[in-house]
C-alpha positions in Angstrom: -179.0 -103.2 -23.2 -175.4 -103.9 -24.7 -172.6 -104.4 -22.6 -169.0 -103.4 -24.1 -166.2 -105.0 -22.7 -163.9 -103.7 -19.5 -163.3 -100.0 -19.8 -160.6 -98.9 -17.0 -161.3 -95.2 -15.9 -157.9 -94.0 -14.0 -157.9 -91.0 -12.2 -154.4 -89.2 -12.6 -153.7 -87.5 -8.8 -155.0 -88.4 -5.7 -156.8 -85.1 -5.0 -159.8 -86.4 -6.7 -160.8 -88.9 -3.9 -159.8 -86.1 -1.4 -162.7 -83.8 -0.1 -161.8 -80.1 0.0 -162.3 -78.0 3.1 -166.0 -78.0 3.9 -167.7 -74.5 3.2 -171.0 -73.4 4.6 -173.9 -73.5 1.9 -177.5 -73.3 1.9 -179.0 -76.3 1.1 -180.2 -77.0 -2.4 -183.6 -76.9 -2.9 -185.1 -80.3 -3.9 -189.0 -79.0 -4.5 -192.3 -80.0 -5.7 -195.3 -78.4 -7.4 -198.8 -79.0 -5.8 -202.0 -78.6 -6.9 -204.1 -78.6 -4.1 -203.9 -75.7 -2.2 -207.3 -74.2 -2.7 -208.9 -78.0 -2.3 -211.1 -78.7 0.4 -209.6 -81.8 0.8 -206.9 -82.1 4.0 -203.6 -82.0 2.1 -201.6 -83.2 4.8 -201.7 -87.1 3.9 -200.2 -85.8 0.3 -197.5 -83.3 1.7 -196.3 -85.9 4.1 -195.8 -88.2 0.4 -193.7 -85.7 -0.4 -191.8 -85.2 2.7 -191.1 -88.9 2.6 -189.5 -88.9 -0.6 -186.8 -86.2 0.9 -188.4 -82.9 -0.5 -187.9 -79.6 0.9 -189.8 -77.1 -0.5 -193.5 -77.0 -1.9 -194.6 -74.9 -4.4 -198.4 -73.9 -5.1 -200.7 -70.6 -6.3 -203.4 -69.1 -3.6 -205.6 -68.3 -6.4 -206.8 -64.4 -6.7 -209.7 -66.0 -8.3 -210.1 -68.3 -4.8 -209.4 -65.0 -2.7 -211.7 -62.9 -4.7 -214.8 -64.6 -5.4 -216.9 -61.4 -6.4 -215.5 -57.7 -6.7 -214.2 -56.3 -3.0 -215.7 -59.8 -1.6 -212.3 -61.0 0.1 -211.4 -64.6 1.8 -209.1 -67.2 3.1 -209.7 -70.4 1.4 -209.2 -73.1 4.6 -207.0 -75.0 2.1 -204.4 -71.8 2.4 -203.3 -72.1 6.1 -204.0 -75.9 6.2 -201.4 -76.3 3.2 -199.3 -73.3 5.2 -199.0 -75.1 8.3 -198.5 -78.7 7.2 -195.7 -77.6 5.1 -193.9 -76.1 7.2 -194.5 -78.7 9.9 -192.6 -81.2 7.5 -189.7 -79.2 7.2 -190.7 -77.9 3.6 -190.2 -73.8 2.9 -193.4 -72.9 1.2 -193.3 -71.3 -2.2 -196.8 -69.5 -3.4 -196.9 -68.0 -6.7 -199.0 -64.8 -6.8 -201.2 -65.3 -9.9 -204.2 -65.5 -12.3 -207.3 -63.3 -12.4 -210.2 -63.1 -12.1 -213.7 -64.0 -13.9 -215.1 -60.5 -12.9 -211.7 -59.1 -14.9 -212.6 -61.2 -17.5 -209.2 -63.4 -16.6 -207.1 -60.7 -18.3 -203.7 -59.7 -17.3 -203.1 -56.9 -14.6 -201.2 -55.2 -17.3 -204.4 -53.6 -18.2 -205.0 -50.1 -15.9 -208.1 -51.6 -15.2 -207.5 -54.8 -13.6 -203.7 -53.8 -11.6 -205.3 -52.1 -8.8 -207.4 -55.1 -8.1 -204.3 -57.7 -8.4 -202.2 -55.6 -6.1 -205.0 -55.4 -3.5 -204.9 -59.3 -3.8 -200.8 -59.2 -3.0 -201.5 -57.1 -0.5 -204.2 -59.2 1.0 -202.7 -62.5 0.1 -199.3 -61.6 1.8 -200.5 -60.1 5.0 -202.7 -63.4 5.4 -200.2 -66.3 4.7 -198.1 -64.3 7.3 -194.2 -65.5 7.7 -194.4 -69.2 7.1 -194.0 -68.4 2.8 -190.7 -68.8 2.5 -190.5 -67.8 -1.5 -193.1 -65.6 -3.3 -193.0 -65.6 -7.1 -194.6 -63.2 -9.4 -197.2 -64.2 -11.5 -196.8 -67.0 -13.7 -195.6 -68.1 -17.0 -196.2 -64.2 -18.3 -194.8 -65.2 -21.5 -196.3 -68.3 -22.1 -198.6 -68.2 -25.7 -197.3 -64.5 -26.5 -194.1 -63.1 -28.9 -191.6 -63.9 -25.8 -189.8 -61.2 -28.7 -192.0 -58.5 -28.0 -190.4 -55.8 -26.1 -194.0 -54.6 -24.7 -194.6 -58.0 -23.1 -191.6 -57.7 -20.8 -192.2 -54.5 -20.4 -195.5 -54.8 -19.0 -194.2 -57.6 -16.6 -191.8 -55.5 -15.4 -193.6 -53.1 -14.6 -195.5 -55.3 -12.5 -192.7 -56.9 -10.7 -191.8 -52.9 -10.1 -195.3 -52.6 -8.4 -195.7 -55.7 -6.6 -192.2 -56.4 -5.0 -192.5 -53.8 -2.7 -195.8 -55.0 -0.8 -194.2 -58.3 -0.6 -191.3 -57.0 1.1 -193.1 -54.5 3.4 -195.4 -57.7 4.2 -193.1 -60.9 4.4 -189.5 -59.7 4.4 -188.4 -62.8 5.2 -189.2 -64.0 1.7 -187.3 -64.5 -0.7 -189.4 -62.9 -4.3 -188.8 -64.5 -7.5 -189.5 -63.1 -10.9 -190.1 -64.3 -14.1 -191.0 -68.1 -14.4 -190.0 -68.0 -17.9 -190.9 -70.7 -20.8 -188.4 -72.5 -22.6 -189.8 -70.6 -25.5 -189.2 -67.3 -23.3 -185.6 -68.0 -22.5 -184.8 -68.7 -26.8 -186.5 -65.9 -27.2 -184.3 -63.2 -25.1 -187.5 -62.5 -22.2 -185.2 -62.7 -19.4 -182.7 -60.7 -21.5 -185.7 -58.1 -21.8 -186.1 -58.0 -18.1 -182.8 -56.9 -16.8 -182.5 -54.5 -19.1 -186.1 -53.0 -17.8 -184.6 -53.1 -14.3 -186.0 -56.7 -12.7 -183.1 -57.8 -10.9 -183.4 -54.4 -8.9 -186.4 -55.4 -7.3 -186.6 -59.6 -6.6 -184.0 -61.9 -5.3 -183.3 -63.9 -8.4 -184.4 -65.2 -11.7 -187.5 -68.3 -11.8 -187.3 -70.4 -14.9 -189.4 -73.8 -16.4 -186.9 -75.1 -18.4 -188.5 -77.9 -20.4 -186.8 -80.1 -22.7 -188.7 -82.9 -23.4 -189.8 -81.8 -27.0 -186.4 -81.2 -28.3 -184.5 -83.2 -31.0 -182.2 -86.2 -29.8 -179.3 -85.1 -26.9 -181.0 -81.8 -26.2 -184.1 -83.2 -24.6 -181.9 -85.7 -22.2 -180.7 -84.8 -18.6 -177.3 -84.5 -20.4 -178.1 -81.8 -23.5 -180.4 -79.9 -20.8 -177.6 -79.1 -18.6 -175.2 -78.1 -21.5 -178.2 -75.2 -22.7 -178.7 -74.5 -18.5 -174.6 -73.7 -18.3 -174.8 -72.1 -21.5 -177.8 -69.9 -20.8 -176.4 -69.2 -17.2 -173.1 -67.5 -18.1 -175.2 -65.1 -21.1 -176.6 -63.8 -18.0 -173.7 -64.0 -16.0 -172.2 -61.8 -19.0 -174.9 -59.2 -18.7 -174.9 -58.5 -15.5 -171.7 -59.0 -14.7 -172.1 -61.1 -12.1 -173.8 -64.7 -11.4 -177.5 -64.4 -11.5 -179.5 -66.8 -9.3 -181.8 -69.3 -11.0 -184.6 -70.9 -9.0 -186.0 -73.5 -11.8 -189.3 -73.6 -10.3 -190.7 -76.3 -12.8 -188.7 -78.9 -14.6 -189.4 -82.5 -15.4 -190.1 -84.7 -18.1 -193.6 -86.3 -19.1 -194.1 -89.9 -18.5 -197.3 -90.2 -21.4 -197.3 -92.2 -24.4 -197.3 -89.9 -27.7 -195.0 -86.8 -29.0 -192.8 -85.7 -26.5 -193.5 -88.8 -24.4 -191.3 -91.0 -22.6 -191.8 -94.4 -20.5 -192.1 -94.2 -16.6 -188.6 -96.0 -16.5 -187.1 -93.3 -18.4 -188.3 -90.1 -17.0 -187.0 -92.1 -13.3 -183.7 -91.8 -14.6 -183.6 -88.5 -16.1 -185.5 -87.2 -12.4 -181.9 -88.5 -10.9 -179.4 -87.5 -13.3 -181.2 -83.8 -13.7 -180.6 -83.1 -10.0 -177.4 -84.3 -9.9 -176.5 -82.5 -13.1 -178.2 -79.6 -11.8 -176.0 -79.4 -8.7 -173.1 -78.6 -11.0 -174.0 -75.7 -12.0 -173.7 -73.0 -8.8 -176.3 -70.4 -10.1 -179.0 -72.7 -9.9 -180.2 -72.5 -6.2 -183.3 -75.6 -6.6 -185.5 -76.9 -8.7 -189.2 -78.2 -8.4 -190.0 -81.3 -10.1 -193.3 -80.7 -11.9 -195.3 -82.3 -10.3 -196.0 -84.2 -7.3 -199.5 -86.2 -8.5 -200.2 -87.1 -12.4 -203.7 -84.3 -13.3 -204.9 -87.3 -14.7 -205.2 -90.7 -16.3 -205.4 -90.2 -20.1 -202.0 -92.0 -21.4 -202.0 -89.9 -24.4 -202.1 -86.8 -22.6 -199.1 -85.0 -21.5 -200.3 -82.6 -18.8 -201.3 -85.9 -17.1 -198.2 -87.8 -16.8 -195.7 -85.6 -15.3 -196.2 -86.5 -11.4 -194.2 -88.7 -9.1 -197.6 -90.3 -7.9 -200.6 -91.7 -9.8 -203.4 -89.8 -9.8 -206.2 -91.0 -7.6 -204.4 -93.7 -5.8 -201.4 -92.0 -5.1 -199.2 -94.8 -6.1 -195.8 -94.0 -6.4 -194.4 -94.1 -9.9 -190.7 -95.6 -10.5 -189.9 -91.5 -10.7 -190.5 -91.4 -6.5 -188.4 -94.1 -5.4 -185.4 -92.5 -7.5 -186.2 -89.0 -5.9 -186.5 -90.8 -2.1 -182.9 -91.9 -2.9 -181.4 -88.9 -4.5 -182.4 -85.8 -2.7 -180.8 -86.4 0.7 -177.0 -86.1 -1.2 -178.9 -83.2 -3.8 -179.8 -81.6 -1.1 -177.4 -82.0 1.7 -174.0 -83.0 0.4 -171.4 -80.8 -1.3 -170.6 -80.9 -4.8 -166.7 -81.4 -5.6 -166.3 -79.8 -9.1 -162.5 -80.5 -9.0 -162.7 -84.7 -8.8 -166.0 -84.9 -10.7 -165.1 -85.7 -15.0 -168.4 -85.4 -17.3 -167.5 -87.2 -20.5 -168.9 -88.0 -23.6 -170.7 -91.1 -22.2 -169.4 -91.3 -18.4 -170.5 -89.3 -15.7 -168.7 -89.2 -12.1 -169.7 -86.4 -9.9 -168.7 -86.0 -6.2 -170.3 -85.1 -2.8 -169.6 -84.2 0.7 -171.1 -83.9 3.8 -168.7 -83.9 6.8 -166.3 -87.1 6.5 -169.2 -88.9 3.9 -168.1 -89.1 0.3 -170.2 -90.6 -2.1 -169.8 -90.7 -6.0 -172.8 -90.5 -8.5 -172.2 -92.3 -11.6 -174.1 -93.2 -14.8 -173.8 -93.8 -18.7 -175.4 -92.3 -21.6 -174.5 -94.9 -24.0 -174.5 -98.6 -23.9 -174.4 -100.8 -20.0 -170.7 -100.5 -19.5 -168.1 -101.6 -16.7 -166.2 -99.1 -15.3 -162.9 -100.0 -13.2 -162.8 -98.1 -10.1 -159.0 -96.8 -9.5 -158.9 -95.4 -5.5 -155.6 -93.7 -4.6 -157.0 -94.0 -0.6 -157.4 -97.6 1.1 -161.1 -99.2 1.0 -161.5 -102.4 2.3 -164.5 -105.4 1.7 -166.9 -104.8 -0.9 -168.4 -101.7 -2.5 -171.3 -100.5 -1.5 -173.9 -98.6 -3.5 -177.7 -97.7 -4.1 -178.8 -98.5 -7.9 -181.5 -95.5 -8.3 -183.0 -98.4 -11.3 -184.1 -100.8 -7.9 -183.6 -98.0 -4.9 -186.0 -100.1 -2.4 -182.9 -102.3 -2.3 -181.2 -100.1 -0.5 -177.2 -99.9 0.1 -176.6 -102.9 -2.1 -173.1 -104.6 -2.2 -170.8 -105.2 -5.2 -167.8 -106.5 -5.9 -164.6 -106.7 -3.5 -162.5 -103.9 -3.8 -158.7 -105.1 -4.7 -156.0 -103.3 -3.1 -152.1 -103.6 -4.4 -148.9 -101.4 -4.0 -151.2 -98.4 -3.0 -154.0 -99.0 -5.1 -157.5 -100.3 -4.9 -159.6 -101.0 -8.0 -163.0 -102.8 -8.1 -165.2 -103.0 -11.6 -169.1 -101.6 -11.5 -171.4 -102.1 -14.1 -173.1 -98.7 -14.9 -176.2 -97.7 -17.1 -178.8 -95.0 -17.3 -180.1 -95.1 -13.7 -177.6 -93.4 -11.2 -175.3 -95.6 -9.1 -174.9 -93.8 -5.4 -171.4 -95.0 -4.7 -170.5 -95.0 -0.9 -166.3 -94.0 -0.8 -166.8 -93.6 3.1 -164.8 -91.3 5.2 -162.3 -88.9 3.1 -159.9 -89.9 5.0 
């Protein structure tokens, strides 16, 4: 890439290397999707790959199809509690999405009078055999997805659901928190969630589940960048509605790593994985966000369902999209965001974080491979130390000597796409 020359970036009080007054917070949710919850196959070796690369929350579907083999013929698939319990072993909340029918309903909708009953008997059972280790239920899936996101009967009818399903998930697993919606980018253009609230959604779940996809849009709007700009916008119409912040739970998001339309290299959709959480952190309605998905579904490079994984299918390798998540999701998740001292600018991002006396600073450009002058108000001392998310089995790395005078200590870091972690040390 091109380098332009020496770019100073001043801050203009000292407040912005200051950390404000710690305030307790959930921790973000860094998830995963999963595809192997119904498998025979022990899932443990694979949920441990995700718990080693800092996750902490899985998200999968116990099938109604896999409960319900044959009409009133009910089961546990082994793969259910085996999923369950290895989950929650690792420290992950478990997220099951409560969805699909069923051959013997001819895999139609349970909008229909005639397949409802049976698909709330499934909640029911489904529910009352996971027990309390699910930590988030969502409701159905993708309802919108290949229909008129437009048509007022579509929302209607999956409100109307959420109206009769909600309840048996409280009475069952009240610890859970029950998520509606996991709306389509097409849905969310098209005014589906709109549709909801005003049919009385928000009255039933805990907040709003969306797939946000961008990777088929035109130039800016299908980076990390343009994605986040369309989140904030999207956010506040909601906001506006209700009249008050509506939690988002984006419960698939990633970008494709195949070769063809829509497409982008492994290397790239590494550095959009780290800039979209850090980006996402910005924005306080979103509560967490599962990357979509933990193993490639396949090997065809010209297919897109088969390239949006952190792991290789089959061998499990880890892509250059694992690393970046093993070295971004412990500040993500953990660390506070400072929305005061982080600047987002045309090209330059620095955004903030806290945990306790730890400060770090997560920089990166859009544009061309720049230098960026560091100006600290607060003493640092030696050299500055960072993890590059473009090599992150480095580890800490060291750069450059910070140079202190009259006050002041500067020190020039070369940024690019990939997130630099920048360790600012104690907040003094």
């Amino acid at each position: 890439m091109k380098h332009k020359a020496l770019h100073v970036l001043a801050w203009a009080c000292a407040s912005w290397f200051v950390a404000q007054p710690a305030q307790a917070q959930e921790p973000f949710i860094v998830g995963v999707v999963t595809h192997f919850m119904n498998d025979e196959a022990p899932p443990l070796p694979r949920l441990r790959l995700a718990a080693a690369a800092g996750i902490n929350s899985a998200r999968d579907a116990p099938y109604w199809s896999s409960a319900e083999t044959a009409l009133g013929q009910w089961r546990v698939v082994p793969g259910w509690r085996t999923w369950l319990s290895g989950g929650v072993d690792l420290n992950m909340t478990p997220m099951a999405i409560l969805c699909f029918s069923t051959w013997f309903h001819n895999n139609i909708k349970p909008s229909e009078p005639q397949v409802k009953p049976g698909y709330l008997q499934y909640v029911d059972y489904a529910t009352r055999q996971l027990g309390a280790g699910v930590g988030f239920y969502e409701i159905w899936n993708e309802w919108d997805l290949g229909n008129d996101p437009k048509d007022p009967a579509l929302s209607a009818d999956y409100a109307a659901l959420v109206r009769d399903t909600a309840p048996i998930v409280r009475r069952n697993s009240p610890q859970s928190t029950i998520l509606a919606g996991s709306i389509t980018s097409h849905g969310m253009r098209g005014g589906f969630a709109e549709r909801l609230i005003d049919d009385g959604v928000l009255n039933w779940v805990d907040g709003l589940s969306l797939h946000p996809y961008v990777h088929c849009a035109n130039g800016e709007n299908a980076t990390p960048e343009g994605w986040i700009k369309w989140m904030r916008s999207y956010s506040q119409k909601l906001t506006n509605k209700v009249g008050r912040e509506v939690p988002l739970y984006l419960t698939e998001m990633s970008w494709p790593s195949h070769q063809g339309n829509c497409g982008n290299t492994p290397v790239t959709q590494a550095a959009y994985l780290g800039r979209a959480y850090f980006l996402a952190r910005t924005l306080p309605a979103i509560k967490g966000m599962w990357w979509y998905d933990l193993i490639d579904d396949g090997v065809d490079k010209s297919n897109q369902e088969h390239h949006f994984g952190l792991l290789e299918y089959g061998t499990l390798k880890p892509k250059p999209a694992y690393g970046v998540m093993q070295a971004v999701a412990p500040v993500v998740r953990d660390f506070r965001y400072d929305a005061q001292a982080s600047r987002q600018g045309a090209e330059v991002y620095m955004l903030y974080f806290d945990k306790g006396p730890e400060r770090v600073l997560a920089a990166w450009t859009t544009g061309y491979t720049r230098t960026e002058s560091l100006i600290s108000p607060t003493p640092q001392s030696g050299a500055v130390r960072y993890v590059d998310t473009a090599a992150p089995n480095k580890g800490q790395q060291t750069g450059p000597d910070w140079s202190c005078n009259a006050g002041k200590c500067t020190v020039p870091l070369s940024l690019n796409g990939f997130v630099k972690i920048i360790s600012l040390g104690s907040d003094g």
